[in-house]
MIVEX-96032 format. One record per residue (C-alpha): chain; x, y, z. Coordinates in steps of 0.5 Angstrom, whole numbers. Layout:
<rs>
<"A",<X,Y,Z>>
...
</rs>
This chain:
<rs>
<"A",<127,91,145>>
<"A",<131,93,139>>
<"A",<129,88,132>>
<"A",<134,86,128>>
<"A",<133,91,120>>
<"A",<136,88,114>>
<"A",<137,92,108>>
<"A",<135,86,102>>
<"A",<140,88,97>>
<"A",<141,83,91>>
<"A",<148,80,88>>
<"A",<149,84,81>>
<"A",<145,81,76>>
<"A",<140,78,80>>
<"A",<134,81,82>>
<"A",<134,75,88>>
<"A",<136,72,93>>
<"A",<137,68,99>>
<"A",<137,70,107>>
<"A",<138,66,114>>
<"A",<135,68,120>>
<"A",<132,66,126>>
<"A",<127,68,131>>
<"A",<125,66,138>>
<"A",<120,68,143>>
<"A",<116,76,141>>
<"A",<123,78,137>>
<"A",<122,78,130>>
<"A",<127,81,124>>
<"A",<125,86,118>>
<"A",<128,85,111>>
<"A",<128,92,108>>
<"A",<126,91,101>>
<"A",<126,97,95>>
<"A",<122,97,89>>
<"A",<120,100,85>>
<"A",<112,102,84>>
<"A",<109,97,78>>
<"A",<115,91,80>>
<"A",<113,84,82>>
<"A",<114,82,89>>
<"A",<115,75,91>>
<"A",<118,73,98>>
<"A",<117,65,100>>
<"A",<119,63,108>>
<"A",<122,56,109>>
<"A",<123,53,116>>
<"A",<121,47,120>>
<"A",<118,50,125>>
<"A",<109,50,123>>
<"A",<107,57,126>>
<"A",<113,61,123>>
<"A",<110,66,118>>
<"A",<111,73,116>>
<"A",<106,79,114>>
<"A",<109,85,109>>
<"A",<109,92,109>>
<"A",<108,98,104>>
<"A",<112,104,104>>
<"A",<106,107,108>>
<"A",<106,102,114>>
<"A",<100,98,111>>
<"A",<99,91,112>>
<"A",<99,87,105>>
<"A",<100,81,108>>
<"A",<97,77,115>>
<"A",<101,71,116>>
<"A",<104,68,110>>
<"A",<109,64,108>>
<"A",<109,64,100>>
<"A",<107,71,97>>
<"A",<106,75,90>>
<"A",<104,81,88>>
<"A",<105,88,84>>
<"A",<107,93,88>>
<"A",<103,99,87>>
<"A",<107,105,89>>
<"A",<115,106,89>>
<"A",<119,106,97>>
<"A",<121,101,101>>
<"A",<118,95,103>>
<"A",<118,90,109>>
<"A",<117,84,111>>
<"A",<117,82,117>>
<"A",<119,76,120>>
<"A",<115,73,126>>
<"A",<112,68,131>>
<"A",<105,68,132>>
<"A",<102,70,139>>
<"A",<101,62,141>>
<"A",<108,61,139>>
<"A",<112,66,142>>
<"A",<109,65,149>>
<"A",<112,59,150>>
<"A",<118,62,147>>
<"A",<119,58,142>>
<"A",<124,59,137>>
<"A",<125,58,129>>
<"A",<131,57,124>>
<"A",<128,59,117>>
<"A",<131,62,111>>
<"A",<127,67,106>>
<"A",<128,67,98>>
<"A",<126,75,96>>
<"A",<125,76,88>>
<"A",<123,83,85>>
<"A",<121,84,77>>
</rs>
Protein backbone atom coordinates (compact mmCIF):
# COMPACT_ATOMS: atom_id res chain seq x y z
CA UNK A 1 0.00 0.00 0.00
CA UNK A 2 1.21 3.36 -0.81
CA UNK A 3 2.73 5.76 2.20
CA UNK A 4 2.11 9.09 2.82
CA UNK A 5 5.62 11.48 1.63
CA UNK A 6 5.82 14.89 2.85
CA UNK A 7 8.60 17.33 1.47
CA UNK A 8 9.49 19.47 4.98
CA UNK A 9 9.85 22.86 3.63
CA UNK A 10 10.12 25.79 6.43
CA UNK A 11 8.35 29.33 6.15
CA UNK A 12 10.90 32.13 4.75
CA UNK A 13 12.99 33.13 7.68
CA UNK A 14 12.78 30.14 9.67
CA UNK A 15 14.59 27.32 9.86
CA UNK A 16 11.49 25.09 11.64
CA UNK A 17 8.77 24.16 11.85
CA UNK A 18 5.41 22.30 13.06
CA UNK A 19 3.40 19.25 11.24
CA UNK A 20 0.21 17.23 11.92
CA UNK A 21 -0.58 13.75 10.90
CA UNK A 22 -1.88 10.62 11.65
CA UNK A 23 -1.01 6.83 11.55
CA UNK A 24 -2.98 3.95 12.03
CA UNK A 25 -2.23 0.27 11.92
CA UNK A 26 1.26 -0.71 9.74
CA UNK A 27 1.03 2.91 7.47
CA UNK A 28 3.30 5.31 8.30
CA UNK A 29 4.28 8.85 6.99
CA UNK A 30 7.74 9.90 5.75
CA UNK A 31 8.71 13.82 6.32
CA UNK A 32 11.46 14.43 3.46
CA UNK A 33 13.76 16.81 5.09
CA UNK A 34 17.04 18.55 2.97
CA UNK A 35 20.08 19.55 4.44
CA UNK A 36 22.95 20.20 4.40
CA UNK A 37 26.30 18.07 5.76
CA UNK A 38 27.50 19.90 9.07
CA UNK A 39 23.86 21.35 9.92
CA UNK A 40 22.07 20.17 13.37
CA UNK A 41 19.11 18.26 13.00
CA UNK A 42 16.52 18.32 15.56
CA UNK A 43 12.88 16.38 15.35
CA UNK A 44 10.60 16.04 18.50
CA UNK A 45 7.27 13.87 18.30
CA UNK A 46 4.09 14.87 20.26
CA UNK A 47 1.16 12.75 20.58
CA UNK A 48 -1.13 10.98 23.32
CA UNK A 49 -0.70 7.74 22.00
CA UNK A 50 2.38 5.79 24.24
CA UNK A 51 4.06 3.60 21.37
CA UNK A 52 4.06 5.98 18.59
CA UNK A 53 7.76 6.79 17.55
CA UNK A 54 9.83 7.67 14.59
CA UNK A 55 13.36 6.42 13.43
CA UNK A 56 15.65 8.67 10.70
CA UNK A 57 17.13 7.85 7.67
CA UNK A 58 20.20 9.32 5.82
CA UNK A 59 20.47 10.38 2.49
CA UNK A 60 21.68 6.50 2.02
CA UNK A 61 18.96 4.76 3.78
CA UNK A 62 20.66 4.05 7.06
CA UNK A 63 19.15 4.13 10.36
CA UNK A 64 20.30 6.79 12.49
CA UNK A 65 17.69 6.32 14.69
CA UNK A 66 15.43 3.02 16.50
CA UNK A 67 12.32 4.51 18.09
CA UNK A 68 12.59 7.84 19.19
CA UNK A 69 10.48 10.60 20.01
CA UNK A 70 12.92 13.59 20.71
CA UNK A 71 16.35 13.61 18.56
CA UNK A 72 19.54 15.92 17.69
CA UNK A 73 22.34 15.28 15.71
CA UNK A 74 25.01 16.99 13.20
CA UNK A 75 24.19 15.44 9.90
CA UNK A 76 27.34 14.17 8.47
CA UNK A 77 26.70 14.16 4.95
CA UNK A 78 24.46 16.82 2.34
CA UNK A 79 20.90 15.16 0.70
CA UNK A 80 17.57 14.40 2.04
CA UNK A 81 16.89 13.10 5.21
CA UNK A 82 13.64 11.16 6.35
CA UNK A 83 11.87 10.58 9.12
CA UNK A 84 9.56 8.13 9.43
CA UNK A 85 6.73 8.23 11.45
CA UNK A 86 5.33 5.07 12.87
CA UNK A 87 3.59 2.39 15.23
CA UNK A 88 5.54 -0.33 16.78
CA UNK A 89 4.87 -3.76 15.58
CA UNK A 90 2.60 -4.69 18.92
CA UNK A 91 0.44 -1.50 18.21
CA UNK A 92 0.06 -1.90 14.60
CA UNK A 93 -1.44 -5.59 14.99
CA UNK A 94 -4.19 -4.06 16.66
CA UNK A 95 -4.66 -1.63 14.22
CA UNK A 96 -4.53 1.24 16.66
CA UNK A 97 -4.23 4.71 15.64
CA UNK A 98 -2.36 8.09 16.60
CA UNK A 99 -3.06 11.77 15.88
CA UNK A 100 0.53 13.41 16.85
CA UNK A 101 2.43 16.47 15.61
CA UNK A 102 6.23 16.52 14.72
CA UNK A 103 8.29 19.84 15.21
CA UNK A 104 11.45 20.00 12.56
CA UNK A 105 14.43 22.62 13.31
CA UNK A 106 17.72 22.49 10.96
CA UNK A 107 20.74 24.74 12.01
Amino acid sequence: AAQTKVRVRFNPGTSGGTYAGVVKGYKYRDYLIPAKGGQTLFVELTTSHEGLEFIVRNPSGENLTNGETAFSTALARSGTYVVRVLMPRAYARRRESAVFKITFRID
